[in-house]
DSSP file (Angstrom, degrees, kcal/mol; ACC not computed):
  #  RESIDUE AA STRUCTURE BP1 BP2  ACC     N-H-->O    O-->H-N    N-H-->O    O-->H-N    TCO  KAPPA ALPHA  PHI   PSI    X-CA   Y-CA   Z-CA
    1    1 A X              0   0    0      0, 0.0     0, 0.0     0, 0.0     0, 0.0   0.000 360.0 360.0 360.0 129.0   64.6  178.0  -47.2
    2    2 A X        -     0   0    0      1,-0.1     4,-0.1     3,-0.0     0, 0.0  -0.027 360.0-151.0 -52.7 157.8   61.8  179.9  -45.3
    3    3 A X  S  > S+     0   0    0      2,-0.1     4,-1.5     3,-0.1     5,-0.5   0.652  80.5  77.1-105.7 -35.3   61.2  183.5  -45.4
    4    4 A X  H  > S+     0   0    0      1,-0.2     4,-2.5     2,-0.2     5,-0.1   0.928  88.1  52.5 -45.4 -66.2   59.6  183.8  -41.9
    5    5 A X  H  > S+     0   0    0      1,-0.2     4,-1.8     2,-0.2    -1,-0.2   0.768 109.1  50.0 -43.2 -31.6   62.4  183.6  -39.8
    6    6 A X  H  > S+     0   0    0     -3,-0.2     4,-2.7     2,-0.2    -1,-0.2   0.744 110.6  42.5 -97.4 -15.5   64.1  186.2  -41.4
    7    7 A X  H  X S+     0   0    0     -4,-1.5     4,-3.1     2,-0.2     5,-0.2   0.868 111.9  60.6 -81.4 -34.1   61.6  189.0  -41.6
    8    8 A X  H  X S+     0   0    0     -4,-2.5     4,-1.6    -5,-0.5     5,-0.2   0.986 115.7  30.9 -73.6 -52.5   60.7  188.1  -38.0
    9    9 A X  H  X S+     0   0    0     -4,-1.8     4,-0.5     1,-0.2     5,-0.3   0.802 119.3  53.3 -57.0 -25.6   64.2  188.8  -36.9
   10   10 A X  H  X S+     0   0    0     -4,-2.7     4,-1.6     2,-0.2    -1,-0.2   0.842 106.6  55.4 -76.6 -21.7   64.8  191.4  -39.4
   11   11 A X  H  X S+     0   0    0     -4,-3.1     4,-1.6    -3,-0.2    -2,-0.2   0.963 108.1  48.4 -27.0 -85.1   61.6  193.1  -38.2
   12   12 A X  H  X S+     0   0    0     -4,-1.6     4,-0.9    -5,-0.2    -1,-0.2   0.344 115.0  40.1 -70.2  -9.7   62.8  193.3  -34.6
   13   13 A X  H  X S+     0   0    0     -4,-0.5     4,-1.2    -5,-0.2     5,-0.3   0.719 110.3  51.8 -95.0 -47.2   65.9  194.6  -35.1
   14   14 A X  H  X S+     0   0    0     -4,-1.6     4,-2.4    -5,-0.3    -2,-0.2   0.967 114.1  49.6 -35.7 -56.0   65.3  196.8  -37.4
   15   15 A X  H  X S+     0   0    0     -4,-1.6     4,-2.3     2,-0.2     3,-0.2   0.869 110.8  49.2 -45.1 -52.0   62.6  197.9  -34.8
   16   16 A X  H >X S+     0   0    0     -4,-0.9     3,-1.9     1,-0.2     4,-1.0   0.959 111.3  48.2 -14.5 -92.4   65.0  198.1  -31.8
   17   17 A X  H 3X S+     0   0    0     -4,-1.2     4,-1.1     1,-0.2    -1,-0.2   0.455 114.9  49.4 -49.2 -27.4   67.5  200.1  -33.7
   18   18 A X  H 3X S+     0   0    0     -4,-2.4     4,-0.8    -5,-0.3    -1,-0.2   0.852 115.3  41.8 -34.1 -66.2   64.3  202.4  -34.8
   19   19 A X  H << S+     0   0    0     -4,-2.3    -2,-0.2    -3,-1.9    -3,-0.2   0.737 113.3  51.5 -91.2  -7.5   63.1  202.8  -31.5
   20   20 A X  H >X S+     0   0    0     -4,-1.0     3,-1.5     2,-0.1     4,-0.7   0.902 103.4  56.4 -75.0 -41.3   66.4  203.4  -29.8
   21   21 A X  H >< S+     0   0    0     -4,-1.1     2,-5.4     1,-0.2     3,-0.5   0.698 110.2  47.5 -54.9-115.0   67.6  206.1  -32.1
   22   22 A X  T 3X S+     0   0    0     -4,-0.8     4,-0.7     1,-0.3    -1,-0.2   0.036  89.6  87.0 -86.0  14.3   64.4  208.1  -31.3
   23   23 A X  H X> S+     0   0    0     -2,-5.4     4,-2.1    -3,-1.5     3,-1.5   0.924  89.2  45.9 -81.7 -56.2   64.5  207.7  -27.4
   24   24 A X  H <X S+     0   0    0     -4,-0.7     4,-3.0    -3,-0.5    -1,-0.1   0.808 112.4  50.5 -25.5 -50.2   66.6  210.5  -26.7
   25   25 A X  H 3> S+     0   0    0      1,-0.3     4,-2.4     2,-0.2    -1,-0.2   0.728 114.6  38.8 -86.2 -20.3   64.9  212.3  -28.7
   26   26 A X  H <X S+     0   0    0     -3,-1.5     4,-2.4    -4,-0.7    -1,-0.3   0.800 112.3  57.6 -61.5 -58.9   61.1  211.4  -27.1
   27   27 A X  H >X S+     0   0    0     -4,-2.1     4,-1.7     2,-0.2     3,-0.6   0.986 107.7  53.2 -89.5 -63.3   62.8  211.5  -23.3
   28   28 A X  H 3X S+     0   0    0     -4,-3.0     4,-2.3     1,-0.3    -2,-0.2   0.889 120.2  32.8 -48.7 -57.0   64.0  216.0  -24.7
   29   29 A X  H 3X S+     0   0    0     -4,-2.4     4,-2.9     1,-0.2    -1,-0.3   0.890 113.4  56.0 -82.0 -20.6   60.2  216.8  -25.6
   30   30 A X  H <X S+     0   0    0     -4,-2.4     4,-3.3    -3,-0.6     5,-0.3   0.985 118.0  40.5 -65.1 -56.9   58.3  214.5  -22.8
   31   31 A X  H  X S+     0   0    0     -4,-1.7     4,-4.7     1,-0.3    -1,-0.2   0.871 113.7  49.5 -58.4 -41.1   60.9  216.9  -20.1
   32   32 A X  H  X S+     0   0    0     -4,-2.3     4,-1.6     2,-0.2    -1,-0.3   0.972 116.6  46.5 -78.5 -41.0   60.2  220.4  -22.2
   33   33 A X  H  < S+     0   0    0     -4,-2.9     4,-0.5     1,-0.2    -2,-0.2   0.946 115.6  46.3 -53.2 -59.7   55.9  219.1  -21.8
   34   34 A X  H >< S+     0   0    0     -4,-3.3     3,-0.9     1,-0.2    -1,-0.2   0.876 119.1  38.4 -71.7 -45.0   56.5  218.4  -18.2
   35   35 A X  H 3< S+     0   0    0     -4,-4.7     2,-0.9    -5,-0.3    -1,-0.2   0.914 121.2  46.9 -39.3 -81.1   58.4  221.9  -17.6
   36   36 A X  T >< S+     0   0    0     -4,-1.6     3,-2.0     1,-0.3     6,-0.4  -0.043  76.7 116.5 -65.5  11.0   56.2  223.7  -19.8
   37   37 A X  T <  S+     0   0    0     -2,-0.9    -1,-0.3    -3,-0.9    -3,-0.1   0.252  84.2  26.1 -87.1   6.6   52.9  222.5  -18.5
   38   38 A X  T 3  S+     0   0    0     -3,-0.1    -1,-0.4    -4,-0.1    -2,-0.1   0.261  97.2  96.2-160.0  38.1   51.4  225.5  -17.2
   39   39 A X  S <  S-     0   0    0     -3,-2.0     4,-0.2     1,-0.1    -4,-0.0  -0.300  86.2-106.6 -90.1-133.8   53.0  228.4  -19.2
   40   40 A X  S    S+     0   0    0      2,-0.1     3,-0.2    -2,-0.1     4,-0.2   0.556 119.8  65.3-103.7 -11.0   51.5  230.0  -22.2
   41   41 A X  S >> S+     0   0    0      1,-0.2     3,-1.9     2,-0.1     4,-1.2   0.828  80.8  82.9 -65.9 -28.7   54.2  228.2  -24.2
   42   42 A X  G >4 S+     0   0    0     -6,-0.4     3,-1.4     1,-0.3    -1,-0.2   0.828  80.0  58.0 -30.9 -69.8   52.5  225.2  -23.2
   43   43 A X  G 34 S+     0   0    0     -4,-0.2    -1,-0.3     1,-0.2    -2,-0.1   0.720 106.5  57.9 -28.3 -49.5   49.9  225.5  -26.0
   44   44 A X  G <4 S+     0   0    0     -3,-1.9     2,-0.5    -4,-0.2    -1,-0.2   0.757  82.4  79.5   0.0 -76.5   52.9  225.4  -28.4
   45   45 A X  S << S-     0   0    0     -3,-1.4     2,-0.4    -4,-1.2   -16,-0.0  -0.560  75.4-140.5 -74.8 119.3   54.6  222.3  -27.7
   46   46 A X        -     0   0    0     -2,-0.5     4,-0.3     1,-0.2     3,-0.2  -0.655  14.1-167.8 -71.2 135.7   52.8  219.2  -29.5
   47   47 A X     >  +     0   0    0     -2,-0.4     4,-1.0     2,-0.1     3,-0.3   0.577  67.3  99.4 -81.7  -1.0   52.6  216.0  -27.5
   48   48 A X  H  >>S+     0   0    0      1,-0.2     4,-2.3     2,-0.2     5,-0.5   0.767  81.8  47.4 -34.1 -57.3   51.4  214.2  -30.9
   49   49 A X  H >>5S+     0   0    0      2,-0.2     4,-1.8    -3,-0.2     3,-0.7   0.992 111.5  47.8 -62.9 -53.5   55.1  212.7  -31.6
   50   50 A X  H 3>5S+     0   0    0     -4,-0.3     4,-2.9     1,-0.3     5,-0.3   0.938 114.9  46.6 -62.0 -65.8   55.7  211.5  -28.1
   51   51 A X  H 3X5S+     0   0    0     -4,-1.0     4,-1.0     1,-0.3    -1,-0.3   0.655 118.4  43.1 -41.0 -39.8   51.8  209.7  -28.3
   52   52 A X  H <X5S+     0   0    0     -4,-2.3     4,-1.8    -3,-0.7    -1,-0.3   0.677 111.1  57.0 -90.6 -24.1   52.6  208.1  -32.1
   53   53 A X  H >X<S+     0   0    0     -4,-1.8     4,-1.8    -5,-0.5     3,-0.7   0.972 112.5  38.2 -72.1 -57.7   56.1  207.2  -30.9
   54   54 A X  H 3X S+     0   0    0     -4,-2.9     4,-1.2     1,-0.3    -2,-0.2   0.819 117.1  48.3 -68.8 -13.4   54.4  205.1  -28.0
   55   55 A X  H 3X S+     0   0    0     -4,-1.0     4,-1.3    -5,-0.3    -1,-0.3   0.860 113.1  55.0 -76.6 -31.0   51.6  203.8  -30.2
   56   56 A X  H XX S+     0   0    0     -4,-1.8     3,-2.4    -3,-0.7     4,-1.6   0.988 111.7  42.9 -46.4 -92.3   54.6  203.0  -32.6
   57   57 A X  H 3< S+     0   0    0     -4,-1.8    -1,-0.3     1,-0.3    -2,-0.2   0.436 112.9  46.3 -19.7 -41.2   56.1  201.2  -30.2
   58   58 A X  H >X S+     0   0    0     -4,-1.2     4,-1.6    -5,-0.2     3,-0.9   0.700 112.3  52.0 -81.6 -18.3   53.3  199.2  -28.7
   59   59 A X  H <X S+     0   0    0     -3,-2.4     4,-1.3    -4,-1.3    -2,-0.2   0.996 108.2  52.0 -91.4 -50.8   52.0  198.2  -32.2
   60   60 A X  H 3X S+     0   0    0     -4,-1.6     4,-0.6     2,-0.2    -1,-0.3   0.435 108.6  59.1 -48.3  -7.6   55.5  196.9  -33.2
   61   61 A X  H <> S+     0   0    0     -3,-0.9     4,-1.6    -5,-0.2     3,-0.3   0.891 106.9  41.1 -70.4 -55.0   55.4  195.0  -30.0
   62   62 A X  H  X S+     0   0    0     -4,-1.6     4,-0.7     2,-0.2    -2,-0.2   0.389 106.2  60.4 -32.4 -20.9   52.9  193.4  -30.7
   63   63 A X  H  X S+     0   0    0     -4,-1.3     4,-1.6     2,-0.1    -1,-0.2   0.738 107.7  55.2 -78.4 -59.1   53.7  192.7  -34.3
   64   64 A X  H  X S+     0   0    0     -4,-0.6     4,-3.3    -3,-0.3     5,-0.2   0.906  99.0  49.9 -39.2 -65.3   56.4  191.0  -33.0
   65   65 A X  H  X>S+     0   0    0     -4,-1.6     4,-3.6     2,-0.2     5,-0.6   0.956 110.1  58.7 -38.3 -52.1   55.0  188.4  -30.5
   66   66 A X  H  X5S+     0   0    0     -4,-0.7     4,-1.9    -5,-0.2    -1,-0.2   0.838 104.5  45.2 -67.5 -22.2   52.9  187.5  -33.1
   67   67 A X  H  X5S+     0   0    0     -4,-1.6     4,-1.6     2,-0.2     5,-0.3   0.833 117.0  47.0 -64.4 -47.4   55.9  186.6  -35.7
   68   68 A X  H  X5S+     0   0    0     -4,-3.3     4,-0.9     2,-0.2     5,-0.3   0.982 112.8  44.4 -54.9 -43.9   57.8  184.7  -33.0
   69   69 A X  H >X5S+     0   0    0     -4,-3.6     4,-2.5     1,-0.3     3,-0.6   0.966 123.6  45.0 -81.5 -34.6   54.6  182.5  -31.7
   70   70 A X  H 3X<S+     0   0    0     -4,-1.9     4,-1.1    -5,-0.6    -1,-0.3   0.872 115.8  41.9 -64.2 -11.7   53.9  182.1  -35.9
   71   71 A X  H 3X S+     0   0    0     -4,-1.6     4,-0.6     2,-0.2    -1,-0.2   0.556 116.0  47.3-103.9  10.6   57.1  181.3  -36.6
   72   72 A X  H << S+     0   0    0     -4,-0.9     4,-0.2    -3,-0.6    -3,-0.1   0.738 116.7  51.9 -98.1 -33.6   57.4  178.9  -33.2
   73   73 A X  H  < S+     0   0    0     -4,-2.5    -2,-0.2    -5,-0.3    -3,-0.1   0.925 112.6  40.4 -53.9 -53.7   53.9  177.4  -34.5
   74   74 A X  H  < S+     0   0    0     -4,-1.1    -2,-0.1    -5,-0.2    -3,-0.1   0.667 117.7  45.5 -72.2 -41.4   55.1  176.8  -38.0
   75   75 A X     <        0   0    0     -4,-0.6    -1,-0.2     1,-0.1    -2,-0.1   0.286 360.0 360.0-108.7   4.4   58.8  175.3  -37.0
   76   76 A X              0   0    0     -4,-0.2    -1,-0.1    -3,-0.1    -4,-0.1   0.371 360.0 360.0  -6.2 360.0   57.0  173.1  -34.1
């Protein structure tokens, strides 16, 4: 039995469940930047997590597509 199919699905749930647990938490500091955007706390708050969360997120999309269309290549 192949190994592909099951990393590619365990991948993308795994991912899901990853990136769903950490929206809330993404959606709290995105609100406090956009409040906080011109006081002197401003300086404070990093946007760094939000920015690695969405790079996260796009690169594990991408990571993905490419395990379906190999493993859709492969099982042809």
């Amino acid at each position: 039995m192949d190994l592909l199919p099951w990393v590619t699905v365990g991948f993308i749930i795994i991912g899901i469940v990853v990136l769903a647990s950490m929206k809330k938490s993404m959606e709290r500091k995105v609100a406090l930047i956009i409040e906080n955007k011109d006081s002197k706390d401003s300086k404070q708050i990093s946007t760094k997590p939000v920015v690695w969360w969405i790079v996260g997120a796009t690169v594990w999309g991408v990571v993905s597509i490419f395990l379906i269309v190999w493993s859709f290549s492969i099982y042809k």
